[in-house]
C-alpha positions in Angstrom: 0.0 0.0 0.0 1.1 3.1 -0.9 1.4 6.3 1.8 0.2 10.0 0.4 1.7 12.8 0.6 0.2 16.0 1.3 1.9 19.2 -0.1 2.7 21.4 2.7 1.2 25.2 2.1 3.9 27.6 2.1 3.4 31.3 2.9 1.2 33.1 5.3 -2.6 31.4 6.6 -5.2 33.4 4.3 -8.7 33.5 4.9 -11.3 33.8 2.0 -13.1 37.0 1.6 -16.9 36.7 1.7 -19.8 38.9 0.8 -22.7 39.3 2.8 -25.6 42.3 3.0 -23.0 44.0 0.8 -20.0 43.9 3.3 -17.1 42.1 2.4 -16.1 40.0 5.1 -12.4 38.8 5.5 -13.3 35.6 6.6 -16.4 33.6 6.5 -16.2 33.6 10.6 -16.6 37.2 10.7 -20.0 36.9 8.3 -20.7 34.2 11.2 -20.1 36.8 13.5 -22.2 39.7 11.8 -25.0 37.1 11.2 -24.9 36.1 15.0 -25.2 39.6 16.3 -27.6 40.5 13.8 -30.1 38.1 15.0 -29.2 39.0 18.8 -30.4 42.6 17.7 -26.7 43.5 18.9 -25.8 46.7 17.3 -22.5 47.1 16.1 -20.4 48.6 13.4 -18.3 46.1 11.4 -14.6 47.8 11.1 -16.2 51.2 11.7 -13.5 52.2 13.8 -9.8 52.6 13.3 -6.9 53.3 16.6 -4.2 54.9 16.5 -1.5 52.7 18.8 1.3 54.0 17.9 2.3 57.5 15.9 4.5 58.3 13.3 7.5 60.2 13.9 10.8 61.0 11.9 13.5 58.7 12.9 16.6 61.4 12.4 19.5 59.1 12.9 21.1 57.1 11.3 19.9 53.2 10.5 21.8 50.8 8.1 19.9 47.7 7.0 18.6 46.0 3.8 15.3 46.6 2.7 12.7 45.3 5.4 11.6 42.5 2.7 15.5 41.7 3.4 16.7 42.5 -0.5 18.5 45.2 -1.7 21.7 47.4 -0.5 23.2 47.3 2.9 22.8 51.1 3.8 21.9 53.8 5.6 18.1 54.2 5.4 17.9 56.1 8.3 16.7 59.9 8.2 12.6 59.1 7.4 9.5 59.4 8.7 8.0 55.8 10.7 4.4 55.3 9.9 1.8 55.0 12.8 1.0 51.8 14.0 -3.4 51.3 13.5 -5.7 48.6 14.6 -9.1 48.2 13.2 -11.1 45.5 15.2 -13.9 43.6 13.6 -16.9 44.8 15.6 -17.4 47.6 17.6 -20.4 48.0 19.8 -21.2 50.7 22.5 -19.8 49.1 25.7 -17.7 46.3 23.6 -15.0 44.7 20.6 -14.7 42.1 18.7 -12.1 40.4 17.1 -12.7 37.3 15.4 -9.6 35.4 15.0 -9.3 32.1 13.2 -5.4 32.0 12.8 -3.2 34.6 13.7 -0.8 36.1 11.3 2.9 36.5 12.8 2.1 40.6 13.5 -0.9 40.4 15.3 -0.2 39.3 18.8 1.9 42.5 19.6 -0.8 44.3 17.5 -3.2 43.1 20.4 -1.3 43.6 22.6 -0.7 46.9 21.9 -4.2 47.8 21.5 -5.0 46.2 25.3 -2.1 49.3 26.2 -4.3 51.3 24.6 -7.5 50.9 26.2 -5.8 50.6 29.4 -4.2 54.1 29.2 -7.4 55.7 27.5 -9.2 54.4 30.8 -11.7 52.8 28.2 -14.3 50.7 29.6 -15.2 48.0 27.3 -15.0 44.4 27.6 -12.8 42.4 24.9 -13.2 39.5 23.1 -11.5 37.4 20.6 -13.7 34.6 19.6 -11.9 31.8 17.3 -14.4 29.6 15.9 -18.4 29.6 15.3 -19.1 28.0 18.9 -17.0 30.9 20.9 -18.9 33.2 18.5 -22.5 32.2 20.1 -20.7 32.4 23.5 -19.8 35.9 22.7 -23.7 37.2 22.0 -24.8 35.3 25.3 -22.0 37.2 27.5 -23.0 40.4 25.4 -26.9 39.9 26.3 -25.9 38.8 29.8 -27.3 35.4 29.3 -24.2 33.8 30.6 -21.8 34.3 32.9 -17.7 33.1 33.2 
């Protein structure tokens, strides 16, 4: 008998893009999402709101590297303005967030938790959550409703 063998995916995790009540979803859990808080009557925005973590500012020194892809020269490419650093979570309700996340790409755990620093400072008060499949996703409408409690 002969064994199989499964080709291994290279590159990044992506998730397909999906259109729903005209909004294009980055993932199909996110339409799971919408759908769930739609029928909940939960009102929320779907990426409606963008944060500011981190601003830009113009790095004056000196910095010799290659390119951040890794290719090119090894020089000075100091002297230039950083970008900000922005977040945009999925959902965004009056007292409340919502990130779905299936996988997480290699950036977005210090993109979290930069946007936890965030809140704290800003003395925001709303509750988190990062539901990661369809199942969590129910769980989040009950704890929004207050049908459940942890």
């Amino acid at each position: 008998m002969r064994s199989r063998r499964f080709k291994k995916k290279k590159g990044p995790v992506r998730s397909k893009k999906v259109i729903y009540d005209g909004i294009t979803f980055q993932s199909g859990l996110e339409k799971y999402m919408y759908i769930a808080l739609k029928k909940a009557k939960i009102k929320a925005k779907y990426e409606g709101t963008t944060y500011e973590l981190i601003p830009s500012f113009n790095y004056d020194k000196s910095s010799y590297e290659r390119q951040s892809n890794g290719k090119g020269q090894y020089k000075d490419r100091g002297n230039k303005k950083i970008l900000n650093i922005k977040y945009t979570p999925d959902f965004v309700g009056d007292n409340f967030i919502i990130e779905c996340k299936g996988r997480a790409n290699e950036s977005f755990p210090i993109r979290w938790k930069l946007f936890k620093l965030y809140l704290y400072h800003t003395r925001s008060e709303v509750t988190l959550y990062k539901p990661q499949n369809q199942k969590e996703c129910d769980e989040t409408v009950n704890l929004i409703l207050g049908k459940k409690k942890i």
